[in-house]
N, C-alpha and C positions, 0 to 999 in steps of 0.2 A: 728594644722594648717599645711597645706600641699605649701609649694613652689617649684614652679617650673622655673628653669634658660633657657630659649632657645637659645643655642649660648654659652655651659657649658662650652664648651672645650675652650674659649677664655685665654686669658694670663691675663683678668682683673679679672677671678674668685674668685683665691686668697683674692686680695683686698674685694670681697663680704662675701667671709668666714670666713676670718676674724672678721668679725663684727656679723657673725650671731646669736653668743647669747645672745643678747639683745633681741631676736625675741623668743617666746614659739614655737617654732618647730620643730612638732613632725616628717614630712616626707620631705625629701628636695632632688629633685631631678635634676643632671644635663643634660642637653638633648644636644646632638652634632652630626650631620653626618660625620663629620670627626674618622675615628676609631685611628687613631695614640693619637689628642688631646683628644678626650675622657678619654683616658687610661691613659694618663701623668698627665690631670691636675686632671683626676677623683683623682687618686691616691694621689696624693699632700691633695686636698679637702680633702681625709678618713683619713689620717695621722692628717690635723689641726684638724677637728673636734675634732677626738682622745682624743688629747693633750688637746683639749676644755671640755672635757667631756660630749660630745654632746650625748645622751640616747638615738634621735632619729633616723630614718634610714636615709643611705643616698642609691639615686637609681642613676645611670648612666649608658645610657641608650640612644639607635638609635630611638624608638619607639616614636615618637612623641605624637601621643593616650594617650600612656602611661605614658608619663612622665606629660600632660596639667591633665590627666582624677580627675576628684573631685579635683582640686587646688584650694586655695582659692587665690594666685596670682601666675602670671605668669610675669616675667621677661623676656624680651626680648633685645640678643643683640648680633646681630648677624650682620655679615659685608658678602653679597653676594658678589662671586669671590674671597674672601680673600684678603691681601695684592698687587696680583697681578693685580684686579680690581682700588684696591687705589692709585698703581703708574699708571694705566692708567690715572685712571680721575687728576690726579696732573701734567700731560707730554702733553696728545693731545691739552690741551686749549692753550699750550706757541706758537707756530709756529703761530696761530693767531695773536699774542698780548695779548694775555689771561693769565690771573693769572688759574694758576693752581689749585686747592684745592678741598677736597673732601665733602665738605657740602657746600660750594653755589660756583654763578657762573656755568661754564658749566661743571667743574667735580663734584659739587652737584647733579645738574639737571640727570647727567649719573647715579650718585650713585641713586638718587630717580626712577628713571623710572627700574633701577636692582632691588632696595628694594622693591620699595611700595606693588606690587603682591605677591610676599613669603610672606611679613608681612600680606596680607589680607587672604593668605590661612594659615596660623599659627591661626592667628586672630580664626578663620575661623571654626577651628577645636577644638580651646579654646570654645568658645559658645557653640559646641557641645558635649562638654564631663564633664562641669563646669560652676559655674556660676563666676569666675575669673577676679578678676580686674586685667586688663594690664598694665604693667608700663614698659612705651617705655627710653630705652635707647639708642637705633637702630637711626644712621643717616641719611638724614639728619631729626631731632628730630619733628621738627614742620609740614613737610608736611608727617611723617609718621604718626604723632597725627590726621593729620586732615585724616589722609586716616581713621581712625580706628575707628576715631567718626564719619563721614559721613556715616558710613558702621554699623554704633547703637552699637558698641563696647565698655564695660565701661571700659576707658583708661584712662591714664595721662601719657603725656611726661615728661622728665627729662635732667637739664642738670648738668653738676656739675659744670659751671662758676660761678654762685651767691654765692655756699657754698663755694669756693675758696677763695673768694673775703671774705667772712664771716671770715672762720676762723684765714686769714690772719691777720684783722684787729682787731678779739679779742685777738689774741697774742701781736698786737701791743698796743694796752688797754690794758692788764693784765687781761683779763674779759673772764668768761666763754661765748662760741660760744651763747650760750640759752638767753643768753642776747641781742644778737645783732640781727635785721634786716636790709640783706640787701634789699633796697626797689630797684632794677635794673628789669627797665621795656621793653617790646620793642618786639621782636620775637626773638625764639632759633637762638644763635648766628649773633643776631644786637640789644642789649639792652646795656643799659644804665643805671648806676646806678646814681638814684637823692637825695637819701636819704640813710644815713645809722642811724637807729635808736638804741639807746644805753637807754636802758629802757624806750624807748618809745618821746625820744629827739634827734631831729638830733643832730650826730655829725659829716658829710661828712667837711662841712668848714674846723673843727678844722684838720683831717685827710691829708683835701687838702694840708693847711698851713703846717702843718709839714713834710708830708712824699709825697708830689706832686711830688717832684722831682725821688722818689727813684720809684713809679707809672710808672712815663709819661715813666719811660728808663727800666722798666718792660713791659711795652707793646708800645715800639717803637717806642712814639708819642710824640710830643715835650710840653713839659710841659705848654706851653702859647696855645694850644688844649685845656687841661683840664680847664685851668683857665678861659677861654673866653667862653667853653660853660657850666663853674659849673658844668658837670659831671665825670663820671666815665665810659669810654667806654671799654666794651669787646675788650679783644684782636683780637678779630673777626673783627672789625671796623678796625683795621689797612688795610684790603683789600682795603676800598673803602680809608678812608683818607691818605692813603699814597700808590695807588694802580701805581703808575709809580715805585716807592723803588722797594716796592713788586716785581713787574715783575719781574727787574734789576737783585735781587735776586734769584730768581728763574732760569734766564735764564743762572746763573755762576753756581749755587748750588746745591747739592745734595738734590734730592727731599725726604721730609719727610717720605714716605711710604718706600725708601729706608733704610733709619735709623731704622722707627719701625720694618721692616723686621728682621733684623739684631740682634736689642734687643729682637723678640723675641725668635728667635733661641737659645740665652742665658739663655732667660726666662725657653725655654720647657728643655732645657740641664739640667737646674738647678732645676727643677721640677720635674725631672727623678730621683732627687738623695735620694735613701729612708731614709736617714737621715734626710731629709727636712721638721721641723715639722711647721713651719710658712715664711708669704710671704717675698722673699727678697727684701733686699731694693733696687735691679735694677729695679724693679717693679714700681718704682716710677717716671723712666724715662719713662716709656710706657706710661705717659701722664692718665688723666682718675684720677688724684688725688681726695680723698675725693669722691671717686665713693662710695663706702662701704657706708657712713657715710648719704649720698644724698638717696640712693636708700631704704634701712633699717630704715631711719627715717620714709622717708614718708609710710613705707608700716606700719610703730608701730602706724604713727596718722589712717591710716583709720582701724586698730585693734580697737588703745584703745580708740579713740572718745576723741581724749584730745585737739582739737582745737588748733595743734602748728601752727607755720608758716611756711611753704615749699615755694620753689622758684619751680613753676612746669608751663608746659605747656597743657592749658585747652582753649574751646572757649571766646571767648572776649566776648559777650554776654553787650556790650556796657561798659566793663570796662576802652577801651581808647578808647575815644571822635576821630571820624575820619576814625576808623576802622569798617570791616562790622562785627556784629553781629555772623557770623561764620567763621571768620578768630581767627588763633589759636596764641593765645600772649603767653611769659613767663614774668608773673608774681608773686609777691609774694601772697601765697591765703592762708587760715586758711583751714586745714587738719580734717576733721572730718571723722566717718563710712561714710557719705552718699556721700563724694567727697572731692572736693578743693572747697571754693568758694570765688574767688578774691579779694584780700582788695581794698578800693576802690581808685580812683587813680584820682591825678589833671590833666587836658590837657597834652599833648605831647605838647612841645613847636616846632616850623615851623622846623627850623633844624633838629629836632630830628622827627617830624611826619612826613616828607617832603619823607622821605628815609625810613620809614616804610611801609609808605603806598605802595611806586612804589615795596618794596621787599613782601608786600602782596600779590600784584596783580601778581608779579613773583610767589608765591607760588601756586597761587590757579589756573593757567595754568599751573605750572607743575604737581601736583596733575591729572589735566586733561589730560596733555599726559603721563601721566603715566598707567592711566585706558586705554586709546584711543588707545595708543602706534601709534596714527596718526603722521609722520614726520612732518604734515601743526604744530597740535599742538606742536610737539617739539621745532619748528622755531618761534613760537608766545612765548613761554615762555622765549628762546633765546633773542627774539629783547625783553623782556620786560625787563630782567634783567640789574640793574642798571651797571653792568661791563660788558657788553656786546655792547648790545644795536644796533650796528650797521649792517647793513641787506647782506651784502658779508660777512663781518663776523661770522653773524650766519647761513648762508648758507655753508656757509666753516667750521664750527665746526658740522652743521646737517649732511654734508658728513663722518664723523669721528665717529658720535652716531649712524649712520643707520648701520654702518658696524661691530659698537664693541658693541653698546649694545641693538639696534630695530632689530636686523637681524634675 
């Protein structure tokens, strides 16, 4: 079995290498246009392997052709502009009033209309060289999924918030991860978990009751949130339900992509060290927990045809009541050769569908000015978004994307 990583040279590699022999794979290749990180993390990669006793080859490698050609999957995760992209789209939305952040809101929207094109010429050149399932780990997750199915790409998005959430709470059980589902519905980073199934029995109530509190100050939100709407919100939702905090934040604080910058110059320092036969554990502040564990599962269920459960992002296909048919959910779906295909799901309740929907209808305009690169569609996906919304404002933030990122 031949995999292939687009985006090798990242500082999350490690974390995937890690886990790679659980996978029969014979050729694994990491692909990067950057020749400094290729070199650094290639080498880190040959050393773990190594030490894995991994028999088969590893390729690293500028060649794109060459690294997708006969793959039976390709891995994509690749951040256009690097870091320095990330602290743009985290800085221009504050002087509005904007929350900052680099997968929604209007430094999403910048990162989607940079991404969506490289990922369709990647895409692009996978079809041509393979017949390669794609498994997007590339942000923002959901509107690059749909760019890749709209384009007849056979994709699955990925996020690693549900196996988070998973693993978290079978350590809090004593119970191995395989036992638990978490059932967290909604779209890449705006989902909600309404169920956690512990052999097939909810047990979210009992979770709530005991550890609610240690939860709601885990992701910022005041424990009588959780209690009143009986879920489990992504830390993603702190934007919209606490998004005056947020700003406030932001407009004292050091912006995030300045930190990851920082950790990962440590990362590649430490990468460099030919003593280094496994990932360290600063690796684990560069965010991206439980990547390894997310990405190499899902790719053993559509090897071995074992019908686990993945938390993946695929079309809705009518799985939540409210959504259209090719708007792209994350939900939990049973993993087989032939796909995901979605466990089935009770209504979104008004709260929880209300703020789905309006961030669908945001996804599927930026999608559109991302293909268009028309400024009118940039401004219509601006005023749709629920942190936005308003029309001198998104006027005044289109002045800011024509010049950094439609230009």
């Amino acid at each position: 079995m031949k995999v292939a990583v687009v985006g090798g040279g990242s500082t999350y590699t490690p974390e995937l290498v890690s886990g790679l022999s659980r996978l029969d794979v014979s050729e694994f290749v990491l692909h990067d246009i950057d020749a400094e990180r290729r070199e650094v993390v290639g080498g880190l990669a040959r050393r773990m392997l190594d030490r894995q006793g991994y028999t088969g080859s590893l390729d690293v490698t500028d060649e794109l052709d060459h690294a997708v050609e006969g793959a039976d999957f390709v891995l994509i995760q690749i951040r256009v502009g690097g870091q320095q992209a990330r602290l743009a789209d985290e800085t221009f939305p504050l002087p509005c009033g904007c929350i900052g952040q680099e997968t929604t809101g209007a430094g999403g929207l910048a990162k989607a209309l940079r991404t969506v094109p490289v990922i369709l010429e990647i895409a692009e050149r996978v079809r041509e060289t393979s017949d390669a399932w794609i498994v997007d780990f590339t942000n923002p997750v959901g509107i690059v999924t749909r760019a890749l199915l709209d384009h007849g790409h056979r994709a699955i998005g990925l996020c690693n918030v549900a196996i988070g959430f998973q693993r978290r709470w079978a350590a809090g059980l004593g119970v191995p991860p395989s036992r638990i589902v978490v059932d967290q519905v909604g779209l890449n980073h705006l989902t909600w978990v309404r169920r956690v199934l512990f052999d097939g029995r909810d047990v979210l109530p009992e979770i709530l009751a005991e550890h609610g509190d240690e939860i709601a100050r885990d992701l910022e939100l005041p424990r009588r949130l959780l209690d009143e709407l009986g879920v489990v919100p992504s830390y993603y939702l702190r934007y919209f339900y606490a998004h005056d905090e947020v700003l406030r934040e932001q407009l004292d604080g050091v912006p995030r992509a300045q930190t990851v910058a920082e950790i990962e110059r440590e990362l590649l320092e430490l990468y460099r060290d030919p003593e280094l036969v496994e990932k360290p554990a600063l690796l684990e502040q560069r965010g991206g927990a439980f990547y390894s564990e997310a990405a190499l599962g899902l790719v053993a269920s559509l090897v071995s045809n074992d019908g686990a459960v993945h938390e993946v992002d695929v079309r809705n296909n009518g799985t939540l009541a409210g959504l259209a048919d090719d708007d792209v959910v994350e939900v939990p779906a049973r993993v087989t050769s032939a796909g995901a295909e979605p466990l089935e799901q009770p209504p979104l309740s008004p709260e929880l569908l209300g703020l789905t929907q309006h961030v669908a209808a945001y996804e599927r305009l930026a999608l559109q000015a991302a293909l268009s690169r028309d400024p009118l569609d940039v401004k219509k996906a601006l005023l749709t978004h629920p942190l936005i919304g308003q029309y001198a404002v998104a006027e005044q933030l289109l002045e800011s994307m024509v010049a950094e990122v439609l230009a």
